[in-house]
C-alpha positions in Angstrom: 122.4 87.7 108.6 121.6 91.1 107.2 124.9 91.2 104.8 123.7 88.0 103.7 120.2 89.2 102.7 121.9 92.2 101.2 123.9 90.5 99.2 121.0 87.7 97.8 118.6 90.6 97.2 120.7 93.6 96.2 121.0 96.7 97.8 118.3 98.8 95.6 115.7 96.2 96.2 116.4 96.7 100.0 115.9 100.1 100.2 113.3 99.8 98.4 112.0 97.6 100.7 112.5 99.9 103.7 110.8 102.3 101.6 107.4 100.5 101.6 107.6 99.5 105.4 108.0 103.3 106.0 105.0 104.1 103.5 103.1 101.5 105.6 103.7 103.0 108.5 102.9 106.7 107.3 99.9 105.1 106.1 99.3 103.2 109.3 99.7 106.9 111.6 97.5 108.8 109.5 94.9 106.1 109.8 95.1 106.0 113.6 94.7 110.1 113.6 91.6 109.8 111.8 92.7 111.1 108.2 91.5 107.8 106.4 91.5 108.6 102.9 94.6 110.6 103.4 95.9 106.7 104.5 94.0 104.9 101.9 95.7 107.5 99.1 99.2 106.7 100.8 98.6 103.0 101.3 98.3 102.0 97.4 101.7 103.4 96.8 103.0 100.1 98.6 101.5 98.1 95.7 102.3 99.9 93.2 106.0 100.0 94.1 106.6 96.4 94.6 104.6 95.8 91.0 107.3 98.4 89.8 110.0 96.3 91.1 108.9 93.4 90.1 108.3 94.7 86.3 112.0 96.1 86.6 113.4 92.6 87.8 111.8 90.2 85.0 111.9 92.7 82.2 115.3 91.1 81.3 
């Protein structure tokens, strides 16, 4: 199932994937502990990655 996934979305796409689920979850804890524009500051870099990847993929 994974190797599958892996193999239709590439394997720099998924980690970058992973990377934003973990930059939502930093985002996510700091939130929780109170520091919410320390959360809003992390939480646009989610965006802006994907939009990255997504100019990478159809620059072609």
């Amino acid at each position: 199932m994974f190797r599958n996934f892996i193999e239709r979305v590439g394997v720099m796409n998924c980690i970058m994937l992973l990377v934003v689920v973990s930059i939502i979850i930093v985002a996510e804890v700091l939130f929780l502990q109170g520091k919410k524009m320390d959360a809003i500051f992390i939480a646009f870099w989610a965006p802006t990655i994907l939009g990255f990847m997504n100019y990478l993929k159809y620059k072609k």
